[in-house]
N, C-alpha and C positions, 0 to 999 in steps of 0.2 A: 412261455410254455410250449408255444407249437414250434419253435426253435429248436430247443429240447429233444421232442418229440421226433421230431423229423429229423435232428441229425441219429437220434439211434436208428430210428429205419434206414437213414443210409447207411449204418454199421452194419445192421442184417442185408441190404442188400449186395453191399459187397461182398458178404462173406458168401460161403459153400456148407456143403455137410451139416456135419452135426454144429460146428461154430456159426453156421447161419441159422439155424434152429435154436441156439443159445443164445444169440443178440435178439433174434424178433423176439422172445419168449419177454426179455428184459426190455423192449419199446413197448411193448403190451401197456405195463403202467405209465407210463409219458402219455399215451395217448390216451387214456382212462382220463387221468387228470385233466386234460384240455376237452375231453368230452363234457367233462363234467360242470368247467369253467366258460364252454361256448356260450355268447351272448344273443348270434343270433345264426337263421335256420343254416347261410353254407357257410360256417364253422364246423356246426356241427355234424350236417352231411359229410366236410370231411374228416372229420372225428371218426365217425363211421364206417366210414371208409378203410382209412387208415389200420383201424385198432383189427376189423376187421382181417383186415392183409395179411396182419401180423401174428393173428393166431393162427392163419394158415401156415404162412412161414414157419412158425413155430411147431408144424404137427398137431394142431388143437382143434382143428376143423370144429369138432363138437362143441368145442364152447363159442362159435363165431352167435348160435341164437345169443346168445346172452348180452352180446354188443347192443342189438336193437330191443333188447327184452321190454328195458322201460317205455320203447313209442309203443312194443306191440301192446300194452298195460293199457294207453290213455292215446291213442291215435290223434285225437280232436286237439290236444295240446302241443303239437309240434307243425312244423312249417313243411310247405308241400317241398320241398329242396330234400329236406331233411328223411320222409316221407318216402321219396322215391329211392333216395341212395339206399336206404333199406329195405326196398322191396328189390332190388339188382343186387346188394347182399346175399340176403334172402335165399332171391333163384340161383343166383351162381353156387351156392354150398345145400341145394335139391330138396329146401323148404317150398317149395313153390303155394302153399296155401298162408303160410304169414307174406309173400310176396303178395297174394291178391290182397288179402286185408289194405297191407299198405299202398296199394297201386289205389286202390278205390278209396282210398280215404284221402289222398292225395287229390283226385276227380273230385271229392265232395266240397273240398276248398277250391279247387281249381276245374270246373269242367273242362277247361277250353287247356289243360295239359298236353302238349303234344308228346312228350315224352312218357306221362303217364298213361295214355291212351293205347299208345305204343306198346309200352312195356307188358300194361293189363291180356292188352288181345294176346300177346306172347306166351303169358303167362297161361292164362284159360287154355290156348292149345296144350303146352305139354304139361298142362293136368290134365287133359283130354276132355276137356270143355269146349270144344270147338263152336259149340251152336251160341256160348256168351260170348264167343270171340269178335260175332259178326257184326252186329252193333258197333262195338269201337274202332274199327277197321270200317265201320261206312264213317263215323266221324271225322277219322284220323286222312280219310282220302278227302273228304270234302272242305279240310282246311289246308292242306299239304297236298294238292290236288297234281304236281310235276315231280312227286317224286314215286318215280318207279319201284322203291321199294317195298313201297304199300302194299299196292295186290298182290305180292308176294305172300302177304299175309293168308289173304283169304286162299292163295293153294293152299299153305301148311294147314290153314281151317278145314279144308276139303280133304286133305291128304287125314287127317285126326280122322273128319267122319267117315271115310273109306275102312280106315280100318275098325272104327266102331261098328259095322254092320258085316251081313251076311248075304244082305240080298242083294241078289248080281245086279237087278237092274237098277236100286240105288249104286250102288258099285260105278256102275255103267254112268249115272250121273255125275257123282263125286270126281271120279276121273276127267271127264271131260270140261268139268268145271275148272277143275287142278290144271291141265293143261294150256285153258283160255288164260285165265288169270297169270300162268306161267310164263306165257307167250307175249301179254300185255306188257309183260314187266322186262324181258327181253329184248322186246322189239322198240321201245321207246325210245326216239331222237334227240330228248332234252332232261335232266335230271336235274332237279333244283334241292338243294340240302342245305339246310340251317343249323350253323354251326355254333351260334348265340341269339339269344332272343335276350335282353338287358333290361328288366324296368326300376326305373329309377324315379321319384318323386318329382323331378324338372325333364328327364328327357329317356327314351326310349331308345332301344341299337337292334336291329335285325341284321347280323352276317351273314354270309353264306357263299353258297357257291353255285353256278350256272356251269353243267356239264355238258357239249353239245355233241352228244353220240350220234350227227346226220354226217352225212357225206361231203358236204359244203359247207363254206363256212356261214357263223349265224349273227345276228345281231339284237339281243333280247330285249325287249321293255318289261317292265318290272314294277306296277302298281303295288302298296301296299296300303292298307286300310287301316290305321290302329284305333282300335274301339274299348271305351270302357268298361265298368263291371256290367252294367247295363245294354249294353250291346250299341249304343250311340259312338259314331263316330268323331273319337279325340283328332286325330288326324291323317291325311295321306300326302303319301311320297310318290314319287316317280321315279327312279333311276334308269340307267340304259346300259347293259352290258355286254362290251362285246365290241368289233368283228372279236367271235371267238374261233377259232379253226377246230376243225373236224377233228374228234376224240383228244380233244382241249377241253380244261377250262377257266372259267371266267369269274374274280370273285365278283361279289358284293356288299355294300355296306349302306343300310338303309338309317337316318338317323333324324329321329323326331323331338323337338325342343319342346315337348309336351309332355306331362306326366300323369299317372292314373292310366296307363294301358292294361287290360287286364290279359287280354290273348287275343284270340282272332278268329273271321267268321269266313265262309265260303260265298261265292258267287250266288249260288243256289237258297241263300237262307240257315238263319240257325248264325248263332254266337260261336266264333272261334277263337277270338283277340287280335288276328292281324288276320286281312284278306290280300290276298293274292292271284291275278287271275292267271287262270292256266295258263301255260307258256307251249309256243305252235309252233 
């Protein structure tokens, strides 16, 4: 079935025009079918996905809610995999209030989600929620504490309440917050991004990547903490990456013969599922 499935989307995606609106139109049911046959949660994220795409391709924009209809119905009955692809559905076609649903209901099986955390603070700003935003943007830094990307966050949060008010000297704050936060995330030397986090019943995969934005070349150590649903520590790794040279960089592959990892926790306290300490 996702055979099927996916060679029609390769027929709409070769096509143009109006024949590339005629073949997604006809991958639509392929991947209905495999939605409906997934056994478990990333099947069905990319069922999702997919059928998704394809009523874009098609010019259906309006029927893409009806992909996720059934999680929005019964949220508690689907997997956080599952969960997120439909809340980045969601926001990508300017549903952004069944994206928070799903983004929080994701959190409520998974606190320690780095990608739902992510997603959620995104989401709250451009519904102009900024002030829910900031909560999970302190999470999201305090488990992912080298990636620059982060306090990015909290400008667009500032940048939201700026333009939510009138009063110059909140203004005056907002701004100067936007521009610290901006500067933070600019001026940083080292940028660490996780590309897979894998849990599996015997063994655990953190990849990623070590970007060293200094001037010289670096040599990174790289602790990881993987802790269970309980926040007890299953096990730690060490890795060493690097000499990396200046505006390089370096992957990584952290890998635990343990299983039951749920996510990870920060230096500072509070459950995350894998800790990591900041990289200098």
């Amino acid at each position: 079935m996702y055979e099927i499935a996916s060679s029609a989307s390769d027929k709409a995606d070769a096509a143009t025009g109006a024949a590339k609106r005629a073949a997604a139109r006809e991958a639509i049911k392929p991947w209905q079918d495999y939605f409906a046959a997934a056994t478990n949660d990333l099947m069905l994220a990319d069922a999702i996905d997919n059928t998704a795409r394809m009523y874009v391709d098609a010019g259906d924009s309006a029927s893409v809610s009806s992909v996720y209809a059934p999680l929005l119905a019964n949220p508690s009955k689907y997997g956080e995999q599952s969960l997120i692809h439909a809340g980045v559905v969601a926001t990508r076609n300017g549903h952004q209030k069944d994206a928070i649903k799903f983004f929080e209901a994701a959190l409520a099986q998974n606190p320690y989600s780095r990608d739902a955390l992510n997603n959620l603070a995104a989401t709250y700003i451009q519904n102009n929620e900024s002030t829910k935003a900031f909560p999970m943007i302190d999470k999201l830094i305090a488990l992912d504490p080298s990636n620059p990307d982060n306090p990015l966050l909290y400008a667009f949060a500032y940048q939201g309440l700026y333009k939510g008010t009138k009063d110059k000297k909140l203004q005056k704050t907002y701004t100067d917050s936007l521009v610290y936060f901006n500067n933070k995330s600019e001026n940083a030397t080292v940028k660490l991004g996780v590309n897979e986090f894998t849990r599996r019943p015997t063994e655990t995969f953190l990849v990623g990547s070590i970007e060293n934005r200094d001037k010289t070349p670096k040599t990174y150590g790289l602790t990881v903490e993987f802790l269970d649903k309980t926040g007890s520590v299953v096990d730690t790794q060490t890795v060493s990456v690097g000499p990396v040279a200046p505006k390089a960089s370096g992957v990584f592959r952290v890998k635990s013969d343990k299983g039951g990892v749920y996510g990870y926790r920060s230096d500072k306290g509070g459950v995350y599922g894998y800790r990591y300490k900041p990289l200098i």
